[in-house]
C-alpha positions in Angstrom: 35.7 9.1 -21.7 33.8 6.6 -19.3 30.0 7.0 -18.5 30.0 8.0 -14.9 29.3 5.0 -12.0 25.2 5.0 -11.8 23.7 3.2 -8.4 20.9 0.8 -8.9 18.8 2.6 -7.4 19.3 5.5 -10.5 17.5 3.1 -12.8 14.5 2.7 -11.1 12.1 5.1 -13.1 10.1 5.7 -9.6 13.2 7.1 -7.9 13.5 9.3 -10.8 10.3 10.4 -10.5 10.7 11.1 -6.6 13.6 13.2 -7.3 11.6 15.6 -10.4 9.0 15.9 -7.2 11.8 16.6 -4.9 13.0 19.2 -7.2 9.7 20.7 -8.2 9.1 21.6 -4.4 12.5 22.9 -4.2 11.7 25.1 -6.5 8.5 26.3 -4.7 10.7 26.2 -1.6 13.4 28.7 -2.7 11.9 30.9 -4.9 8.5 30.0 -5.3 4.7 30.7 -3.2 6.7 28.8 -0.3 9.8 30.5 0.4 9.9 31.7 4.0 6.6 30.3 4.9 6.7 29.5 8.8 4.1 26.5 8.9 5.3 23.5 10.3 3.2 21.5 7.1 6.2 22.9 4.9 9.0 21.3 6.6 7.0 18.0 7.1 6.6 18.4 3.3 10.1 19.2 3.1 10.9 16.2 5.2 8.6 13.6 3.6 9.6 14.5 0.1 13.7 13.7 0.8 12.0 10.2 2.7 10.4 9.0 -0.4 13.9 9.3 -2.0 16.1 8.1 0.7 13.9 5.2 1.4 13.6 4.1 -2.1 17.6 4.0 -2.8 18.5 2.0 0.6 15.5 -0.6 0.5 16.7 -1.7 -3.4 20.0 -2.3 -1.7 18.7 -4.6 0.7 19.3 -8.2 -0.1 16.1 -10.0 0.9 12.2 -9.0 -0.8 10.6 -8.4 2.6 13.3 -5.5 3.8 13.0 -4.2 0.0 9.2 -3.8 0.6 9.6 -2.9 3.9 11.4 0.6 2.7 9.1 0.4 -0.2 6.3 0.4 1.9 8.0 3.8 3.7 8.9 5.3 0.9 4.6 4.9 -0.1 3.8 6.4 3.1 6.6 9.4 2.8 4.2 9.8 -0.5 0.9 9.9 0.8 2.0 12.1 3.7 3.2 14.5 0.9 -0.3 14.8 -0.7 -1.9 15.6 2.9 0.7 18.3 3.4 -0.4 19.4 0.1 -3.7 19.6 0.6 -3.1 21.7 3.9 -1.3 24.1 2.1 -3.8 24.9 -0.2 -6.2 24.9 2.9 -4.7 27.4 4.5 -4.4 29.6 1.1 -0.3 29.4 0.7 -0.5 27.6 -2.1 -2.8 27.6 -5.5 -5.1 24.2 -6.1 -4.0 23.6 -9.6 -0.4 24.3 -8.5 -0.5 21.8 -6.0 -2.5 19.8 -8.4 0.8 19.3 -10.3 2.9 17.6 -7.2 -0.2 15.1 -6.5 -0.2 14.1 -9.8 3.5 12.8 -9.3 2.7 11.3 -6.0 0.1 9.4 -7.4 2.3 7.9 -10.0 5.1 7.3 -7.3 2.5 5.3 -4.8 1.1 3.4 -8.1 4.6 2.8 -9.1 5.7 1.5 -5.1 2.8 -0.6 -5.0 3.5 -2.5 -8.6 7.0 -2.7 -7.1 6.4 -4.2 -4.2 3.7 -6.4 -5.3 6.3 -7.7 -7.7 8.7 -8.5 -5.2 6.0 -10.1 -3.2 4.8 -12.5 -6.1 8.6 -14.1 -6.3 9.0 -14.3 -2.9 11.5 -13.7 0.1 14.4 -15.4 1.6 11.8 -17.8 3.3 10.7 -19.5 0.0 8.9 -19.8 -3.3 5.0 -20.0 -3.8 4.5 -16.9 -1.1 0.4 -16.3 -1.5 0.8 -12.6 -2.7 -2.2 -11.8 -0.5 -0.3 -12.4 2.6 0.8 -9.6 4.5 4.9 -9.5 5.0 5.5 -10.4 8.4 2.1 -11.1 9.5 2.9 -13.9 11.1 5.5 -12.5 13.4 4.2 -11.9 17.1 3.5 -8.3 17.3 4.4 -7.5 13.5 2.6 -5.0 11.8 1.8 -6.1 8.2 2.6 -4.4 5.2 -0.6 -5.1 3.5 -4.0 -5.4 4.7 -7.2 -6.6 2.0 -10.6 -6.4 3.2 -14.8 -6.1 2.3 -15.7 -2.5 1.2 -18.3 -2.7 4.2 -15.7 -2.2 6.5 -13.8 0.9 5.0 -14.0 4.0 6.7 -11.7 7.0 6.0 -10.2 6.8 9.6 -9.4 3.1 8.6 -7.8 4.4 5.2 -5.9 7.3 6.5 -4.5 5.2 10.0 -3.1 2.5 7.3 -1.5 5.4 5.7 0.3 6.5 8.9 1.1 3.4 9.7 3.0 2.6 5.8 0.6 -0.2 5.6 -0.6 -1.3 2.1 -5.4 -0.7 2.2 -6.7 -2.7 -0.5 -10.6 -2.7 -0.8 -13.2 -2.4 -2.9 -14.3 1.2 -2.9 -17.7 1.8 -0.3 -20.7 2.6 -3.0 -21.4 5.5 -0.4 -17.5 6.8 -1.2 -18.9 6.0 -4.8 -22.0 8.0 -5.4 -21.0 10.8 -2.8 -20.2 14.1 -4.4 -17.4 16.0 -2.4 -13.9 16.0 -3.9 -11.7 13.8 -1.7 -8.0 15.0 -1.2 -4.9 13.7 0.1 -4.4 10.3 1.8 -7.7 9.5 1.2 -7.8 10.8 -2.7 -4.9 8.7 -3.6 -6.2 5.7 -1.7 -9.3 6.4 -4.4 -6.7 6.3 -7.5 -4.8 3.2 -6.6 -8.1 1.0 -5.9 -8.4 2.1 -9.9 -5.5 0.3 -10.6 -6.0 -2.5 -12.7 -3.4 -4.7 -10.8 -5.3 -3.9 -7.4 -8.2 -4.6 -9.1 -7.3 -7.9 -10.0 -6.1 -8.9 -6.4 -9.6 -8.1 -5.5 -11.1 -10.0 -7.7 -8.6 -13.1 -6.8 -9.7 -12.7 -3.3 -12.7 -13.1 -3.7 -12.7 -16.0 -5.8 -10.0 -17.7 -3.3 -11.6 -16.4 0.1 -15.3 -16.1 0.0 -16.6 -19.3 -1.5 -14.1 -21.5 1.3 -15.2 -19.2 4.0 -19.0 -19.1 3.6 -18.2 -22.9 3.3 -16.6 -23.3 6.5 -19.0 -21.5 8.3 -21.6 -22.7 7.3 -20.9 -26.6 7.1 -18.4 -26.7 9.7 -19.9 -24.5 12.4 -16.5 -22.5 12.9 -18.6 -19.2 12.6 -17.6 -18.7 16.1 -14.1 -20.4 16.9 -14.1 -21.8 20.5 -10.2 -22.0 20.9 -8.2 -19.0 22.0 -4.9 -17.7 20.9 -3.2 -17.2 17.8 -1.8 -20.3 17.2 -5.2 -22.1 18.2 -7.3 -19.8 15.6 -5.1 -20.3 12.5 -4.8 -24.1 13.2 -8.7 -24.1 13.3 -8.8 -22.2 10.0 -6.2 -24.2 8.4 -8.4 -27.7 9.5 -11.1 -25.8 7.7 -9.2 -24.6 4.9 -7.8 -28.5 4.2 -11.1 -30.1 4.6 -12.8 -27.7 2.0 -10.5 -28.3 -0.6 -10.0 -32.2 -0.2 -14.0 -31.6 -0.7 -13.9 -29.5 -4.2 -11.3 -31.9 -5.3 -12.3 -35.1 -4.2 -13.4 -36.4 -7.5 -10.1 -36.0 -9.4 -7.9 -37.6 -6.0 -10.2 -40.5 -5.6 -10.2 -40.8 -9.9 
């Protein structure tokens, strides 16, 4: 007797995941704390959890890396969205903590799982060519694209910043705020899971590359090239300016080896 016909998609272990979530909450859904409760959190829950699924199984049919990521990045926020609804839930006393404690823990492992997948897929590269920088946003340089992936300075994280980039499917790496760090309340959610990813070893070593790969060349810049404050205007103009900078600073660090 043949095996049955399996998709691609079947293989992936995170798809399989998102469908032991999707049938956990079925279960809550039909039979369990949930069944005939009228809030309109359950159906977004309902909603997001069949989105995580759907999105996973058509973006790994997708033939180039960015669409792949692009319903990667979807099926991530479906995710996140999922641990909010959770979270109201619980707030409003339909559902038990540690019950609810048991979906987040899968939702964490999905977006953990997403993000290794899509960084993956990043590090090869699309259709437009090998040696993509894997801290480059996909489609950032579109005209009115949104990226996929934004990296920035733990100075500038807020939790509005974290949870926007979360409705918006977009990718928030930064180094956790040492106020986020030594404060004492419990965060849930979009912002809780943002706080288990940046413990991701693999995040953590993007970080890390940044900063060896961004700061030194842009205090550099500034502060020997007086671009601190560009005086061009426009898009085009600004990253042409940067990319002059970026150019002269490394002809600079490795003007000993060219000229030997």
């Amino acid at each position: 007797m043949k095996d049955p016909p399996v998709f691609d998609h079947e293989r992936l272990d995170v798809y399989r995941l998102g469908v032991e979530f999707l049938a956990w909450l079925g279960e809550l859904l039909d039979e369990g704390p949930l069944k005939g409760c009228k809030l309109k959190a359950v159906k977004h829950l309902d909603d997001s959890s069949r989105s995580i699924v759907n999105n996973i199984a058509e973006g790994n049919g997708k033939r180039s890396h960015a669409d792949r990521c692009r319903f990667f990045d979807m099926a991530r926020g479906s995710a996140l969205e999922c641990a909010s609804c959770l979270d109201v839930l619980v707030a409003r006393r339909r559902l038990d903590r540690s019950l609810a404690a048991v979906g987040k823990d899968m939702l964490v492992r999905i977006v953990s799982m997403l993000t290794k997948l899509t960084e993956r897929l990043l590090g090869v590269g699309s259709l437009s060519g090998r040696g993509r920088d894997p801290h480059r946003a996909v489609g950032a340089s579109e005209p009115g694209a949104r990226p996929s992936r934004l990296l920035a300075d733990a100075n500038h994280v807020t939790l509005a910043d974290i949870e926007a980039a979360a409705g918006r499917s977009v990718e928030f790496i930064a180094p956790v705020p040492e106020r986020m760090q030594s404060s004492t309340v419990e965060h849930q959610g979009v912002v809780g899971a943002w706080l288990a990813q940046m413990q991701d070893p693999e995040v953590k070593r993007r970080l890390r590359a940044r900063a060896s790969l961004c700061e030194l060349a842009n205090a550099h810049i500034k502060d020997r090239f007086g671009i601190d404050r560009v005086l061009v205007r426009g898009t085009a103009k600004v990253m042409c300016v940067a990319m002059l900078g970026s150019i002269a600073f490394n002809v600079l660090q490795h003007a000993t080896s060219l000229l030997g």
